[in-house]
N, C-alpha and C positions, 0 to 999 in steps of 0.2 A: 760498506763494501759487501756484495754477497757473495762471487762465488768466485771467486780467484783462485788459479790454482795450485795446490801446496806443490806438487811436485817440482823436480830442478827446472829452470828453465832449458832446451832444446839449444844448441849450439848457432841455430840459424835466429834464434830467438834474441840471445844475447848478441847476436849484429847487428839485429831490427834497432834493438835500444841502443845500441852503441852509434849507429847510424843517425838516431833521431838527437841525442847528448853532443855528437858532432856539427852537423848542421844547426842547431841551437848555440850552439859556444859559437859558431862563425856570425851568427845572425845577431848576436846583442852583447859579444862577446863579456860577459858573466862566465865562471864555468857551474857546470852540472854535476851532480853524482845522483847514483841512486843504487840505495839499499834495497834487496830487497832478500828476508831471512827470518827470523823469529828476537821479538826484541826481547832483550834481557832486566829489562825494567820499566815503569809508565810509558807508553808510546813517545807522549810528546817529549818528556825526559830523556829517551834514549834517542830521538832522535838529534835533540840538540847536540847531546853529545858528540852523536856522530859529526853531525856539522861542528863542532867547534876545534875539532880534531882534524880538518880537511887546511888543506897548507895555505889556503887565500880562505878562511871563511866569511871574511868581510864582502870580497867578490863571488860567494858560491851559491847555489840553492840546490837544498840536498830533498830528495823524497824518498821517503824512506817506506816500506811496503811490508807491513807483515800477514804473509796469507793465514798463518792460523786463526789471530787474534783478529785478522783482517782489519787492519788498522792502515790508515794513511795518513801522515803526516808531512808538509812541506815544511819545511827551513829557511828564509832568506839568509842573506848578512845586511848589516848597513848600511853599505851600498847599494847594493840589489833595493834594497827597501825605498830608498830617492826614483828610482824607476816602476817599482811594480809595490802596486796598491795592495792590501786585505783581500778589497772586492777582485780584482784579476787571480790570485791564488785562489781563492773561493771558487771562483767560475771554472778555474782547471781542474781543483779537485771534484769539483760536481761533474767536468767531462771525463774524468777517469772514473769514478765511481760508480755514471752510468756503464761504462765500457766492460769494466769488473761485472758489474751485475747480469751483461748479457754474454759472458765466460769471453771476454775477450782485455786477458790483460795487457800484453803484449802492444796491443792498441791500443788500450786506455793511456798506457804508461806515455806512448808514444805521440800521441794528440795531448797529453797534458803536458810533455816538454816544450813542446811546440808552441802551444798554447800560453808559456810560462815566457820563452823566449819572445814572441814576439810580441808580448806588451811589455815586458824589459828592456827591448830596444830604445839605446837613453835619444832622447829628442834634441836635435840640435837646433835651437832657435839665434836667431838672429838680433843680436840686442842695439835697437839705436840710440844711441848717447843724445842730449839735448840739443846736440851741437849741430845734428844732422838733420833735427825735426822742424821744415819750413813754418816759419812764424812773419 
């Protein structure tokens, strides 16, 4: 991450991201959080914590943002995990990370929910029993 901003985020800021956490919870319905402050401990350490602390963590994916140490971290739960790959979390955080690097977090944050959401959306397949397969 380079250059994210330490300051608070801006009131219209924190609707952008509440806006994107919204329409991702409707779209794959998982829910979202997202930290973003100065971690208290190892990044990935504190961030689990945060996630382990969230009242469905089984159903959550948390990302968690520290501008100082500029650190980013995602979380799934178990569930989440039966839907969204390593590689999809990876691909997100590389679109935030670019985003961050070109001073637009707000954005980054916002295309990596998104991004998160909709390859978490669980796939409903259609399963035919033997019974229905012409032979």
């Amino acid at each position: 991450m380079a250059q994210v901003a330490t300051g608070e985020l801006t009131a219209r800021e924190r609707a952008e991201i509440d806006r994107a956490i919204r329409a991702a919870e409707q779209a794959c319905r998982f829910e979202f959080s997202v930290f973003r402050g100065l971690c208290t401990d190892a990044p990935r350490a504190f961030a689990e914590s945060l996630h382990s602390s969230l009242a469905a963590p089984q159903r959550s994916i948390l990302i968690m943002v520290d501008p100082v140490s500029r650190a980013l971290e995602v979380v799934t739960g178990s569930e989440v995990r039966r839907h969204l790959t390593d590689g999809e979390v990876e691909l997100a955080v590389l679109a935030m990370q670019s985003a961050f690097a070109e001073g637009d977090e707000v954005g980054g944050l916002r295309r990596g929910i998104l991004m998160l959401a909709e390859h978490a959306i669980p796939q409903h397949t259609l399963h035919v029993g033997p019974e229905h397969v012409g032979v």
